[in-house]
Structures are given as C-alpha cells and as structure tokens.
C-alpha positions as CSV (number, residue, x, y, z in Angstrom):
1,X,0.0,0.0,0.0
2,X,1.5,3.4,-1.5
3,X,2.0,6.2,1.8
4,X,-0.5,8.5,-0.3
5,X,-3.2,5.8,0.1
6,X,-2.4,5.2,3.8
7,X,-2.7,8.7,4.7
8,X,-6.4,9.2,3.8
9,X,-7.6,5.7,4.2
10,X,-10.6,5.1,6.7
11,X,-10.0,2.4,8.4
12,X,-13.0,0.5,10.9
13,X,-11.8,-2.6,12.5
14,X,-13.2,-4.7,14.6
15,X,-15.8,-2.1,16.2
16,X,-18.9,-3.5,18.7
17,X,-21.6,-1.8,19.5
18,X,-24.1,-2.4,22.5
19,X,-26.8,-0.7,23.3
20,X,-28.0,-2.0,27.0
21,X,-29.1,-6.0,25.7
22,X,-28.8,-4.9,21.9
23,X,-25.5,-5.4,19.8
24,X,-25.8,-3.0,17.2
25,X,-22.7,-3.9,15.5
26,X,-20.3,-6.6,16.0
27,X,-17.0,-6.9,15.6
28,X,-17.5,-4.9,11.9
29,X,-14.1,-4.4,9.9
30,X,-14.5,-1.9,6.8
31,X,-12.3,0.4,5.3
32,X,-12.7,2.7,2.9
33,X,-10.1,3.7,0.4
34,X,-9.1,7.0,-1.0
35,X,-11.2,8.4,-4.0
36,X,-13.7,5.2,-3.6
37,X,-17.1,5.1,-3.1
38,X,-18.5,2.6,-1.2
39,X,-21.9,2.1,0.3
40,X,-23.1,0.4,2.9
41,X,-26.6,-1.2,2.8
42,X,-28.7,-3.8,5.1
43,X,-32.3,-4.2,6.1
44,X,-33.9,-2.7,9.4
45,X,-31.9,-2.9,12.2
46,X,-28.8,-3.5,10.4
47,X,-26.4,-1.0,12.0
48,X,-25.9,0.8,9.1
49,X,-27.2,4.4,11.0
50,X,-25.4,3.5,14.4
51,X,-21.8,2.7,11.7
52,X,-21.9,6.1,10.5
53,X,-22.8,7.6,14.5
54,X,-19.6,5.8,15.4
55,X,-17.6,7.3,12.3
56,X,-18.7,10.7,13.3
57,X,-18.1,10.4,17.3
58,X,-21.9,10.5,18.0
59,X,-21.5,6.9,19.9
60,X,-18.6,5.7,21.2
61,X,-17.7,1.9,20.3
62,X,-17.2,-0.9,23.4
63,X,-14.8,-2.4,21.0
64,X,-12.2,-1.4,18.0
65,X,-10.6,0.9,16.4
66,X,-11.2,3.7,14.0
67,X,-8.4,5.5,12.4
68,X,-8.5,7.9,9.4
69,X,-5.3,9.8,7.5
70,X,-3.4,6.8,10.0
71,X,-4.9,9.0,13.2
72,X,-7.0,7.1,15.5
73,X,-10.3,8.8,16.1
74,X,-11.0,7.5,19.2
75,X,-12.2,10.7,21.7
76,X,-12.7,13.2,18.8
77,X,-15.4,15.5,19.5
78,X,-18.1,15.9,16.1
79,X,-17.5,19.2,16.1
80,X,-13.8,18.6,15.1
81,X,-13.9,16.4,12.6
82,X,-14.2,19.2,9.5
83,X,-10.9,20.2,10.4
84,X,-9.7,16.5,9.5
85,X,-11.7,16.3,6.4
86,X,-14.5,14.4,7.6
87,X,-18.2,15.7,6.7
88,X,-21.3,14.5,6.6
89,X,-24.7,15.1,5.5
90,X,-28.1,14.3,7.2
91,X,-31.4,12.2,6.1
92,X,-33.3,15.4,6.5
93,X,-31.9,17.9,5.0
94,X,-32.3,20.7,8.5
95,X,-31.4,23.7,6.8
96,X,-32.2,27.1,8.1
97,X,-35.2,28.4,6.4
98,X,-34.7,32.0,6.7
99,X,-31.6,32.3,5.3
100,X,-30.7,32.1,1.6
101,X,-29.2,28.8,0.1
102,X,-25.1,30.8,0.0
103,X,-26.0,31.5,3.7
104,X,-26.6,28.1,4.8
105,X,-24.0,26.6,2.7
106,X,-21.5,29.5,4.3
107,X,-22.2,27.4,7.9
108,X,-20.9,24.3,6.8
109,X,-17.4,26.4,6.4
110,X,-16.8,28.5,8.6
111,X,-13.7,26.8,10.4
112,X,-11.7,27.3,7.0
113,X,-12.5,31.5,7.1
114,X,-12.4,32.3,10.5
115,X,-11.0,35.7,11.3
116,X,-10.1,36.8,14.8
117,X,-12.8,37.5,17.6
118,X,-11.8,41.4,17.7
119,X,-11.7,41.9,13.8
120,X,-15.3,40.6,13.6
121,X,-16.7,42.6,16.8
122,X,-14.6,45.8,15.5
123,X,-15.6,45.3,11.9
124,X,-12.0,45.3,10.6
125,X,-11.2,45.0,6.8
126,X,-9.6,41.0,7.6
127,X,-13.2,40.2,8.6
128,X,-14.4,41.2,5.8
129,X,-11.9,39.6,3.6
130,X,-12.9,36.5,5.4
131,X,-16.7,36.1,4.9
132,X,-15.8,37.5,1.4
133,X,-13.7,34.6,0.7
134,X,-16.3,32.4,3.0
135,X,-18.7,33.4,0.5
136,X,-16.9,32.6,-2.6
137,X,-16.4,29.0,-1.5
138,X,-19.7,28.5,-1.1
139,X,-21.1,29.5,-4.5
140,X,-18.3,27.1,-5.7
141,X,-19.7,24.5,-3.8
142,X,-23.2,25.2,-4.7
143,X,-22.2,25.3,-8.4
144,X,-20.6,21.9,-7.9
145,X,-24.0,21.1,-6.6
146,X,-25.6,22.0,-9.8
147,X,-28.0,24.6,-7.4
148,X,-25.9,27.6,-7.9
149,X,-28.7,29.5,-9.5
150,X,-30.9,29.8,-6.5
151,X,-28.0,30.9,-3.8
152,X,-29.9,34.1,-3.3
153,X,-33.3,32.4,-2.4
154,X,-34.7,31.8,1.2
155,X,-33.8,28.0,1.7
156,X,-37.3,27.4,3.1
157,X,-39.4,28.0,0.0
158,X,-37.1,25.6,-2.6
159,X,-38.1,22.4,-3.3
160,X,-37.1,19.6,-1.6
161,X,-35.1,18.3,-4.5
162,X,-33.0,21.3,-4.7
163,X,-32.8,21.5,-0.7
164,X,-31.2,18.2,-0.6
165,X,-28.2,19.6,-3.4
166,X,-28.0,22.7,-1.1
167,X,-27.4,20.7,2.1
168,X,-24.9,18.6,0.0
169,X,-23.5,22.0,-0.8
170,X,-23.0,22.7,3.1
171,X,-20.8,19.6,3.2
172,X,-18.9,20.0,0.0
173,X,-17.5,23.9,0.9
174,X,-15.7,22.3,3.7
175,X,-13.9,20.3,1.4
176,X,-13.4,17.4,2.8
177,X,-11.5,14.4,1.9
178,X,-14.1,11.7,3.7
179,X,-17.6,12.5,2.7
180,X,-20.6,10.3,4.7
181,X,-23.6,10.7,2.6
182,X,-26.3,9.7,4.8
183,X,-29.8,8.7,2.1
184,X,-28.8,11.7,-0.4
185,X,-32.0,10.3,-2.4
186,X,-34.4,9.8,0.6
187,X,-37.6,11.4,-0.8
188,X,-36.5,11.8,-4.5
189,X,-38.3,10.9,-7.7
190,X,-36.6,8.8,-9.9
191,X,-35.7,11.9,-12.1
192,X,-34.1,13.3,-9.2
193,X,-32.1,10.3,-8.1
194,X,-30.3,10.6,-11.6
195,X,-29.0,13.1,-11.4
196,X,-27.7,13.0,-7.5
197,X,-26.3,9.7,-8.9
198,X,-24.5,11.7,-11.3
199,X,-22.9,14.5,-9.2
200,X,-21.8,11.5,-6.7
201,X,-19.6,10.1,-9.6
202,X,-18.2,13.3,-10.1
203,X,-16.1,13.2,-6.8
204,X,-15.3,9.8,-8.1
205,X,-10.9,10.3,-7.3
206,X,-11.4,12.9,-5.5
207,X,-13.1,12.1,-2.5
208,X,-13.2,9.2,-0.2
209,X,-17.0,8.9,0.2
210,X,-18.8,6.4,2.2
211,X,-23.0,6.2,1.2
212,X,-25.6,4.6,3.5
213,X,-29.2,4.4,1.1
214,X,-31.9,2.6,1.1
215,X,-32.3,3.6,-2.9
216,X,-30.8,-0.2,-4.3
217,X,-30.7,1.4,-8.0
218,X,-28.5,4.7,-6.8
219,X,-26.5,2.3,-4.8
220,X,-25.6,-0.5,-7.8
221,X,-25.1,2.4,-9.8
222,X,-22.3,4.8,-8.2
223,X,-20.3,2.5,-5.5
224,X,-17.5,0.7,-6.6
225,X,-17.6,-1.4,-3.2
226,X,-20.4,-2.8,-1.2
227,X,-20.5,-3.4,2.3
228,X,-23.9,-5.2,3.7
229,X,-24.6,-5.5,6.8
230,X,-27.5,-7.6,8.5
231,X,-28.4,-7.7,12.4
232,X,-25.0,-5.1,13.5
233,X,-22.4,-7.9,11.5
234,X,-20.9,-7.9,7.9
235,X,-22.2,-10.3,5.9
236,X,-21.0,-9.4,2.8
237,X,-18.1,-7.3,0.7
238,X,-17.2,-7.0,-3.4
239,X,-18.8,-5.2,-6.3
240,X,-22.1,-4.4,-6.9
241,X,-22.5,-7.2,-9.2
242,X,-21.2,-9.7,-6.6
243,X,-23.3,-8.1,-3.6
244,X,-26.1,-8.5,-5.8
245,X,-25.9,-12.2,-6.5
246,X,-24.6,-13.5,-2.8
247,X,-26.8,-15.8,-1.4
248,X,-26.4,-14.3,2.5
249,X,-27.6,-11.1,1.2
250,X,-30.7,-12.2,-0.4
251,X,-31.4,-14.4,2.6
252,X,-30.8,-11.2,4.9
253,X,-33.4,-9.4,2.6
254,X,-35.7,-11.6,1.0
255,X,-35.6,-14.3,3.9
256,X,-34.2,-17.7,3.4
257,X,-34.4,-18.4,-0.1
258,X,-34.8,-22.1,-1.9
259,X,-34.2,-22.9,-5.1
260,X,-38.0,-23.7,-5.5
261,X,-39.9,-20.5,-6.9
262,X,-43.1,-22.0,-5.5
263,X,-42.0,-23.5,-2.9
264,X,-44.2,-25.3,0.1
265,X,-46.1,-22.4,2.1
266,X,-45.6,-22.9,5.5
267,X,-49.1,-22.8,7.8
268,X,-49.5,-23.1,12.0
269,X,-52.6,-25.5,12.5
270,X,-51.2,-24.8,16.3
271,X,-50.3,-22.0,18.4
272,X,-46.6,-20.7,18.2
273,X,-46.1,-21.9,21.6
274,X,-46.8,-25.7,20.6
275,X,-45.2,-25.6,17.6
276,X,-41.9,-27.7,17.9
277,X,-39.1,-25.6,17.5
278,X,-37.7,-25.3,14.2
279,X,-39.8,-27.7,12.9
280,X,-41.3,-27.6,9.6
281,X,-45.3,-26.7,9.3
282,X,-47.8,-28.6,6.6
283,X,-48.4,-26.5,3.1
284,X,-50.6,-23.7,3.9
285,X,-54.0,-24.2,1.8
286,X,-55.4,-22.5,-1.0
287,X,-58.2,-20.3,0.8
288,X,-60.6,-20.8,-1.7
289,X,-63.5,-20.1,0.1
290,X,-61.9,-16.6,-0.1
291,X,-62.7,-16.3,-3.9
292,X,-65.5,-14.0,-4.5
293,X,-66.2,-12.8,-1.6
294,X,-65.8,-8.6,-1.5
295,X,-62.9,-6.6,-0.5
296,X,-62.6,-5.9,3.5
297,X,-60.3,-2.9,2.2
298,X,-59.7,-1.1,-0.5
299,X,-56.9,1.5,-0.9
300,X,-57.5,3.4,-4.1
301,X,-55.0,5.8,-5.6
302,X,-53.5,6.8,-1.9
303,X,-51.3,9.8,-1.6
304,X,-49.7,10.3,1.6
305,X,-46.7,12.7,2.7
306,X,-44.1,13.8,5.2
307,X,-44.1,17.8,4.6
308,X,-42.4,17.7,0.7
309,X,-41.4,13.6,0.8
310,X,-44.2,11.6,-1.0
311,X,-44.0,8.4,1.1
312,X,-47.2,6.8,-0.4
313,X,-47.8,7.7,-4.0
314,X,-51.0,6.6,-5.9
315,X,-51.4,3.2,-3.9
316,X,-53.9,0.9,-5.0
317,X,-54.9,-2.1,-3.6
318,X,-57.7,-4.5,-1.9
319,X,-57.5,-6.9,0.6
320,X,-60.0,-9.7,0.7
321,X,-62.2,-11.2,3.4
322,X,-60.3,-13.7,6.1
323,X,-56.9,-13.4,3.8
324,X,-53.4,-12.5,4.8
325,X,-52.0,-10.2,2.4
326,X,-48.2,-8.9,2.8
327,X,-46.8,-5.8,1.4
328,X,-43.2,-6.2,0.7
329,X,-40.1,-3.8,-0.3
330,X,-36.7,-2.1,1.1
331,X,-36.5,0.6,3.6
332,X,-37.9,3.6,2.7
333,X,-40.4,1.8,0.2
334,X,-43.4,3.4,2.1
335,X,-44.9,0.0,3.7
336,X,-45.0,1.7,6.8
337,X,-46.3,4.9,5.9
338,X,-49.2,2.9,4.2
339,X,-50.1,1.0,7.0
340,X,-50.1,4.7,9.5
341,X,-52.2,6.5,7.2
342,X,-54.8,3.0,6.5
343,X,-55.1,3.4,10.4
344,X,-55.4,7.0,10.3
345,X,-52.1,7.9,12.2
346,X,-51.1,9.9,8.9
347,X,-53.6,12.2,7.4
348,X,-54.0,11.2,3.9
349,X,-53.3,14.0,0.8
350,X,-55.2,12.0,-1.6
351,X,-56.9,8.8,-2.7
352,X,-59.5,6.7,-0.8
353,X,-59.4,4.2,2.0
354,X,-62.6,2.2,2.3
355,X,-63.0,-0.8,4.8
356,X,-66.2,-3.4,4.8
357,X,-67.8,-1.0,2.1
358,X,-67.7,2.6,4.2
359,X,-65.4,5.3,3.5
360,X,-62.8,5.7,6.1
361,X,-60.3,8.3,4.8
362,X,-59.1,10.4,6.8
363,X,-60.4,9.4,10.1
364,X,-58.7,9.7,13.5
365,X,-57.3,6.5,14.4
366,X,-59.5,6.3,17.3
367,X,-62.3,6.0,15.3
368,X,-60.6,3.3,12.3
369,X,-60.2,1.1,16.1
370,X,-64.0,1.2,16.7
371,X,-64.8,0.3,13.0
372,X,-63.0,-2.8,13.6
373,X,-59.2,-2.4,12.5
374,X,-56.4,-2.8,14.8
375,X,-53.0,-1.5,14.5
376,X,-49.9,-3.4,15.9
377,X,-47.4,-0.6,15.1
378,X,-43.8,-1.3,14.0
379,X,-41.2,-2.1,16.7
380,X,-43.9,-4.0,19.0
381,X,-44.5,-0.8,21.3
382,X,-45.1,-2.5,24.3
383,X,-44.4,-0.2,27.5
384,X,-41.7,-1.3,29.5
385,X,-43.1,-0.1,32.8
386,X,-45.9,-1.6,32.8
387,X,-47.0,-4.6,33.3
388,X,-48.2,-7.4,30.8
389,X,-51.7,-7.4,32.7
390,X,-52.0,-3.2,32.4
391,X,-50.3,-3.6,28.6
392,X,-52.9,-6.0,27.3
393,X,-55.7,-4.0,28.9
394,X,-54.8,-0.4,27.5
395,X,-55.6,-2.2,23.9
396,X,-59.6,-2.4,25.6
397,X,-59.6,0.8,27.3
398,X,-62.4,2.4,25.1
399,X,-64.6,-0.5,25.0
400,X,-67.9,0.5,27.9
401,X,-68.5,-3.0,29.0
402,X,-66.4,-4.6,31.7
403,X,-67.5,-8.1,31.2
404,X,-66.8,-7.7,27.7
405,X,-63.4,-6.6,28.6
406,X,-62.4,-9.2,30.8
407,X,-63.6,-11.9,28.2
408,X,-61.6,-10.5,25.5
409,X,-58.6,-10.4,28.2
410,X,-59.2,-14.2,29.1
411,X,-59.0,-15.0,25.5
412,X,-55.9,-12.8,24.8
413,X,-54.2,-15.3,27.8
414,X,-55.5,-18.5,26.4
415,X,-54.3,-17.7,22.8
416,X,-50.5,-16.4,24.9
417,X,-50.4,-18.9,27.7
418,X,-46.4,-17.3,27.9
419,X,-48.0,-14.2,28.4
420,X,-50.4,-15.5,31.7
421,X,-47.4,-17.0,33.2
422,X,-45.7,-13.6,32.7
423,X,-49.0,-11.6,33.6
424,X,-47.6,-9.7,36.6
425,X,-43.9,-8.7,34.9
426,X,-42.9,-6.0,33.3
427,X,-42.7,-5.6,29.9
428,X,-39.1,-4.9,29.6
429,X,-38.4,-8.3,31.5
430,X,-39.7,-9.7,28.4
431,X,-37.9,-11.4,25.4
432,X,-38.2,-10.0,22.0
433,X,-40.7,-12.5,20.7
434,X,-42.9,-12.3,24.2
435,X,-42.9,-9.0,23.2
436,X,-44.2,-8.7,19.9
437,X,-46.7,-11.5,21.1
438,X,-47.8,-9.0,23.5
439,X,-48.3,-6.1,21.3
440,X,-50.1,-8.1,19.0
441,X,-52.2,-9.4,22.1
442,X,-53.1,-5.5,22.9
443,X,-54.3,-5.1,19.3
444,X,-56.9,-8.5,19.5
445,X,-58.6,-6.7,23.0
446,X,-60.1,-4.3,21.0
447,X,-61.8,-7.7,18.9
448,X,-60.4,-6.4,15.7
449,X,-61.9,-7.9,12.6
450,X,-59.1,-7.0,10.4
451,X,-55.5,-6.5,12.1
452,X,-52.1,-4.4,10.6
453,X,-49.3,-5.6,11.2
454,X,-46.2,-3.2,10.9
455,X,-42.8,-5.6,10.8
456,X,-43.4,-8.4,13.1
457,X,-40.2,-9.9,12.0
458,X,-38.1,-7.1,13.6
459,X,-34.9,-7.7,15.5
460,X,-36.3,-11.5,16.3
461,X,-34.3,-14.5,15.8
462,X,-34.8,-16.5,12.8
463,X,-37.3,-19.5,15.1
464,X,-39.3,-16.9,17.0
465,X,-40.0,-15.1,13.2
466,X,-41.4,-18.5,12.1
467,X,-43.4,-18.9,15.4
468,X,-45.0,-15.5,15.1
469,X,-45.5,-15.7,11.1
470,X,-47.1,-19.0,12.6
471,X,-49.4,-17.3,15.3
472,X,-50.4,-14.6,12.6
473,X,-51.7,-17.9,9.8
474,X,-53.3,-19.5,12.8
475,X,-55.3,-16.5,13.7
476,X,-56.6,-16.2,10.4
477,X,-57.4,-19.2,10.0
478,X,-58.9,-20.3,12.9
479,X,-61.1,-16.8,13.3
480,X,-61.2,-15.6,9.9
481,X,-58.9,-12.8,11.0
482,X,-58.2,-10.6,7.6
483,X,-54.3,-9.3,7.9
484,X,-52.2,-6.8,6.1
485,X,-49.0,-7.6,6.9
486,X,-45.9,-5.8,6.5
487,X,-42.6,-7.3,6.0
488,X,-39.2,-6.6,4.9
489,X,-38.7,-10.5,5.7
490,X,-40.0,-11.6,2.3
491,X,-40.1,-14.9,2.9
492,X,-41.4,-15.5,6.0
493,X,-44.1,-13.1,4.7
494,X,-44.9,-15.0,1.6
495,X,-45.0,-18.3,3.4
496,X,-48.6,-17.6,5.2
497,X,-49.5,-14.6,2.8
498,X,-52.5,-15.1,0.2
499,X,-51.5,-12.2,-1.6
500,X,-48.5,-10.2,-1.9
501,X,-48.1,-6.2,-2.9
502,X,-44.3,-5.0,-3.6
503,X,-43.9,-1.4,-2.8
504,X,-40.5,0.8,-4.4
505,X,-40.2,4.6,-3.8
506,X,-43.9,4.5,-2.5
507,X,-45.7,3.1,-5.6
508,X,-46.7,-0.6,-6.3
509,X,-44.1,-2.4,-8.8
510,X,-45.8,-5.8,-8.4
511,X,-49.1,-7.4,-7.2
512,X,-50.0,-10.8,-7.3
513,X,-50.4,-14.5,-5.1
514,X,-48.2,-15.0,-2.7
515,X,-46.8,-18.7,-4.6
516,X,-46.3,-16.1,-8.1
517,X,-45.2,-13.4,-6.2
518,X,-42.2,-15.5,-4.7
519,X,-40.8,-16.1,-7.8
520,X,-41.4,-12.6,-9.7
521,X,-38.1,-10.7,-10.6
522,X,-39.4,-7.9,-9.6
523,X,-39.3,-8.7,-5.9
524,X,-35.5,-8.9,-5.6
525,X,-35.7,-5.6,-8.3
526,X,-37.2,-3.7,-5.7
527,X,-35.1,-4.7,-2.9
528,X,-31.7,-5.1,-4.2
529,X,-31.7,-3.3,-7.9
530,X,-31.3,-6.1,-9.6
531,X,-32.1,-5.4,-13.6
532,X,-35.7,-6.9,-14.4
533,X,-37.4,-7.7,-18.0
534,X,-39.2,-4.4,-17.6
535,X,-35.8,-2.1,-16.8
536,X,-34.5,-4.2,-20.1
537,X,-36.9,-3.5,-22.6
C-alpha cells in the first residue's frame, strides 16, 4: 500500500456496538479507500445508521478501532472532525429556512475562514476579507452542486429536490476528503435520483465517500464497493454485481431463499407456543372459500406525505375477506407509511381508503379502532413499565363494558399462555418474541376484525419469526382474521400470505399471489436493484 493511500484511508476494524441488551454492531471491519465510493446497505436494524454515529463520534464503540489519515479517532469530538476532512450530510436535510441557500451553505465552512474574535466585533477589513472569501467557497460549492442559480433564495421556500443539493453544498464547501452521505436520495423521484447519482460520480478520485441508502438502483449504480450489513455484523463485501448475487444477502433481505420458486407455504394449525421448535409446518392451503367474496379494504389511488417527501404515491390495492395479504419492499419503500395512514395515524393528501364497504379516509385513528381495524405498530410498542396485565388491557380501554373486557382479556391469555405466566412482569423483563406476542395481544382486546401488522419480523431471531409468522396464519385461520401484513422479511411473509403487494419509492411495482409473487423478478428488483425484464426492454 502506496504512503498517499495510507494517509487518507478510513480504516474501521473490529468495532462492537451495545446498546443496554442490543448489539448493534459486531466486531465490523471496513475500510474505505481513497477516491472510492462505497456504500453500505442492510435491512432494518442493520447498524448501518449506528456505523456512520460511530464514524462521526456520536457513539462511542465498546470495542475497536477507528483510524483515518493513519490517526485514531477514538475521543474526537463531532464538532472537530471538519478540520480533519470528515463531513457529513443528514437524512433530513435541516437547513435554516430564513436564510438564503449561500447562507446556509456558508455554515458548513466556517472553520476554513475564521477571522479573529476582535476583527469581527470591530468590523475590521480582515473580517471582511474573510466572509468575502467564506462566500466565494460557497457559490463554488453550490455550483458543484448544480444549485448555484438559487444561492440568493430563502432555503425554506425551494423544493425539496434542490434543498437536498443545497445541504450537499454545506458539506462540499468544507472540502473534505471523507464524505458520509447519509440517504442523499431519501424522498427523491426517480428523475431526481439521476442526477444525484451523477454529481456522486463526479467526486469519483477525488473524495473518499462512504454512502448509507436505502435507494438499491442509486447504490448498484455509483459505489465501486459494497459493504452489507444484517443484524449489527458484515455479511457481505465485493462489487455491486457480486453483492447483488450473494446468497447471504438475499437471505438477509428476502428471507431464506430455496431454489423452488413455489416453494411449500408454511401454515400453524397450532399455536406458536406448541409448535416444535424449528420444525417444519404442513403446506398452507389455498383459501378458496376466499374467492368471490368482497374486499374488506380497498386503498384506491392513496397519496400520503411527510411535509415535501411523497412516502405513499398513488397506492392501489384490496385486501379480501379472512386473507393475509403482505406488502413487501426495502427501507424507505413506504410500507410503513401505508399502513399509518390506512389506520389513520397519517392524514391522507389523496386517494380513498374504504373498509367493509364505508369510507374511512381520513379518520382519526381512534375511530378506524372502533370500525373494527387494529394496528400493531412497528417495533412492537409494548411499554416497558408496565406490566403485561396493564399492557394488554390499555388495547380495551375504550370498550364501555367490563364483562366484555375481561372476556376478550381471558381469550388474549389462552391464545398467549407465555404471556399468563408472565401476567404480573414487566414488559421490559420480556424477550423479543414475548414481546411482539404481546403487542399483537393489545391489538386482538379491541376484537379487531381486520389487524395491521407493521414488521413483526423485527430484530427477532430466525425460530421466534417462524413462530410469530405461525401465530399470525393460525389466527386467520382459525377466526377468519383478515391481515395486512408488512414485511421486509419476504419470505417469512410469503409463506402464510394469500397475496402479496411489492412497494419501491412509495408506488406498487408488483401485485399478485403469494406462490407467483415469490418467484417474480421484480421482488429482488425492488429490494436489491437487480435489472428486471421491464428495466431491459
């Protein structure tokens, strides 16, 4: 290795996170050499966000090393890191909205123009050299942006597009030689994302950068190195091409993956707790007696929005009667934000929701709960100081009759005998999977006819996902419970699912039964970037 390379090399080796129970990364070895781009990718939970917190001194690792330019940066404070050539830019672009674009990008440099103290508070000609020369930097930087005609304008009234170049701007005028992009393209369109993809290559030799996006296309596009990550450890490392076509990183997204495209579908005639663990279920059946009857929901043409981000653009889609049907795609692919404004947690800017035949758009959540839909919201959401008892019995709060109450409570207990034995602990003395059991518990005490499910899979263990995916078929079955299930956990997903719906960039790519959908190109497409017949022709 040449001395030139050494000295602006990032080196990450061997660093371990922990937060309290939770290893957020472990033992994760990446370096990043000079001029490179590489990106660094992973489902939910990954550690991808905690990576970059560590880079930029936010967290502190338990274990390892990071050293960049042959410095260790163990103990550097965040604000010091500009001054050795680190910068980074944010998911949310934060600028200030009452100054002009040149202003804000004039922040991000003002440790390389600093005059003294006294020549600023006296107004002396060497602090006006310096915010002249301050200034000059940062139409430079906002040219390289490709934003330099709006430096004038008030950074609060551009559109969002142009506000993410502008707080790319901020990082660029400090010149840096490491640059963390942190989702450049979050809330793009895909005309957008082209041409951020281009003005990354352009710092192509002259920049270390280091990418973490959730945009597979942008990612396969610009990096020349790959770095996945899955549950805090690296799984994988090589070219796009190779990352692509690695069998550990389609399990870690898709779910374990068989060579079968319609493979056996996995069912729970019994509860998860009498399952036998690991073991194999019989095929799921056909639900055939779900054919022709109506719609429970129906999402037509749904528009939802985070101030200028379109998470859910023109989403159509009906979910029948006593089915389970899973929506599907990467981070940032709006499954979420679906689900929130179905339950009325997100106020809708467009489209219709209608469930067992009434309109319900727009309606507080509240009253989507009392018409019969309960939410079970992602990250389980259980509160840890209270008990399982007072959890379970928050989800029946607004239901008048006690009898009724304590019914639905008894049944709740027979369905979770883990959770009776544990009735009296707290919910943070719980395990992962007790936990999810008992947020999905809370949800059934409000006698839902139709439950959401928002990433059941999360942070659990490979056996506990299969006994939940098996609790959430046996419900259905057994009840006639109708489920929209969200997953980034493909296959686990698919196994019990009637139907699937792939979501990318907030719009449906693909739609069909679970058994097609498992096989359709167009589910790894959307997850991983992989070309498809329809990117081809």
């Amino acid at each position: 290795m040449g001395s030139d390379e050494s000295a602006s090399k990032l080196e990450i080796d061997s660093v371990s996170v922990r937060f309290g129970g939770l290893r957020a990364l472990d033992q994760v070895s990446i370096d990043a050499a000079p001029g490179r781009i590489i990106g660094v990718i992973g489902p939910n939970g990954a550690g991808k966000t905690t990576l970059f917190n560590v880079v930029c001194g936010f967290v502190r690792p338990d274990a390892g090393t990071l050293r960049w330019r042959g410095r260790s940066l163990a103990g550097v404070p965040p604000h010091q890191l500009a001054r050795l050539g680190i910068a980074r830019t944010l998911q949310g672009v934060r600028l200030f909205p009452r100054l002009s674009a040149v202003e804000n990008v004039m922040v991000g440099g003002g440790h390389l123009h600093r005059p003294w103290f006294v020549s600023t508070l006296l107004g002396l000609p060497r602090s006006d050299r310096a915010e002249r020369a301050l200034r000059a930097a940062a139409l430079e930087a906002l040219d390289q942006a490709g934003v330099a005609g709006v430096a004038e304008r008030m950074a609060g009234g551009l559109p969002y597009a142009i506000q993410k170049r502008v707080g790319l701007a901020r990082a660029l005028v400090a010149r840096p030689s490491l640059l963390l992009l942190d989702e450049p393209a979050g809330g793009l369109g895909a005309d957008e994302v082209a041409g951020v993809a281009e003005l990354i290559r352009r710092l192509r030799g002259s920049i270390t950068v280091m990418l973490v996006e959730h945009r597979m296309d942008l990612v396969m596009s610009v990096c020349d190195d790959v770095a996945v990550l899955d549950a805090g450890a690296l799984i994988a490392r090589g070219t796009p091409g190779q990352v692509q076509a690695d069998p550990r990183v389609l399990s870690a997204y898709l779910g374990d993956r068989t060579d079968e495209p319609a493979r056996e579908r996995k069912s729970a005639d019994s509860p998860p707790e009498s399952a036998p663990t690991g073991s194999p279920r019989k095929g799921r059946r056909q639900r055939t007696a779900v054919e022709g009857k109506s719609a429970a929901l129906e999402v037509e043409d749904l528009v939802a929005t985070y101030g200028p981000v379109r998470a859910v653009d023109r989403v159509s889609l009906n979910v029948d009667s006593g089915s389970i049907t899973a929506v599907l795609g990467a981070n940032g692919a709006g499954k979420t934000s679906l689900l929130r404004t179905v339950s009325g947690l997100l106020a809708p800017r467009g489209g219709r929701v209608s469930y067992g035949g009434k309109d319900i758009t727009g309606l507080p959540a509240e009253e989507v709960v009392r018409r019969g839909l309960g939410h079970v919201p992602e990250g389980a959401g259980a509160i840890a100081e209270l008990t399982v008892d007072e959890n379970l019995r928050l989800g029946s709060l607004w239901r008048r009759d006690r009898r009724d109450r304590a019914v639905a409570l008894e049944e709740v207990y027979d369905l979770f005998p883990r959770l009776r034995e544990r009735r009296k602990q707290f919910a943070s003395s719980l395990s992962g999977g007790e936990r999810q059991m008992l947020s999905i518990g809370r949800a059934l005490m409000g006698r839902p006819q139709m439950l959401l499910l928002d990433e059941p899979s999360l942070g659990l263990a490979p056996l506990v996902t299969e006994q939940i995916m098996g609790l959430i078929s046996g419900l259905s079955e057994r009840s006639g419970l109708t489920v929209l299930l969200v997953e980034q956990n493909a296959d686990s997903a698919l196994s019990i699912a009637d139907h699937g719906v792939v979501l990318n960039v907030g719009r449906v790519v693909a739609a069909a039964d679970a058994v097609t959908l498992a096989g359709d190109e167009q589910l790894r497409h959307a997850y991983l970037g992989l070309p498809s017949a329809q990117d081809s022709e």
